[in-house]
N, C-alpha and C positions, 0 to 999 in steps of 0.2 A: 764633726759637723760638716766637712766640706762632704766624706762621701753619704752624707742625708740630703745633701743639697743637690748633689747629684742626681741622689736614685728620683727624690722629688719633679726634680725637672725633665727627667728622663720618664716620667709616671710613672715607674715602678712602684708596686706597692709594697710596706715595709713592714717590719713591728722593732722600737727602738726599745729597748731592755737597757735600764740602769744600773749596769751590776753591782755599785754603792750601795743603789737603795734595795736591793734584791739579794741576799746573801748565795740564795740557791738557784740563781741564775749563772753568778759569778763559779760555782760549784760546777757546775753544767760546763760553762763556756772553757774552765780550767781544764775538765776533762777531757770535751772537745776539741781542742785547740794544742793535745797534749804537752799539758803543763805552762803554755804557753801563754799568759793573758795579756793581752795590748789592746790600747783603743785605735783603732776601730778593730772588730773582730765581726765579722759580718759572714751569715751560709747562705750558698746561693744552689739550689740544685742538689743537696746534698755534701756540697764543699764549700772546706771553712777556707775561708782567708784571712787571713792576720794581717792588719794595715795593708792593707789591699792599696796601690797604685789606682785610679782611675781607671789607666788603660787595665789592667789585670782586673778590675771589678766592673767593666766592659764586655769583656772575654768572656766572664763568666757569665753574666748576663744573655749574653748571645746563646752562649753553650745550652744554659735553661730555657732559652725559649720566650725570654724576653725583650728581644730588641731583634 
């Protein structure tokens, strides 16, 4: 929640995916994330972050071209 609050405030635009309600999301994300699934798991630019800090999901941001 906090980093959707974020990207919102920040205007970034997003797409939230419920891995609960999405089996082959969650299928995705576990690959992606190699084996690793935690909420938040957010890709920015082509990198994934797993519970991304603010500042770290910041950085990235920047890096893409976002801020």
């Amino acid at each position: 929640m906090m980093v959707r609050r974020h990207l919102d405030r920040a205007g970034v635009p997003y797409r939230f995916v419920d891995w609960e309600a999405a089996p082959q999301a969650r299928a995705q994300l576990e690959w992606l994330a190699g084996g690793r699934l935690a909420s938040p798991t957010v890709t920015v630019g082509g990198q994934i972050l797993v519970q991304p800090s603010l500042r770290e999901l910041d950085w990235a941001l920047m890096r893409a071209g976002y801020r």
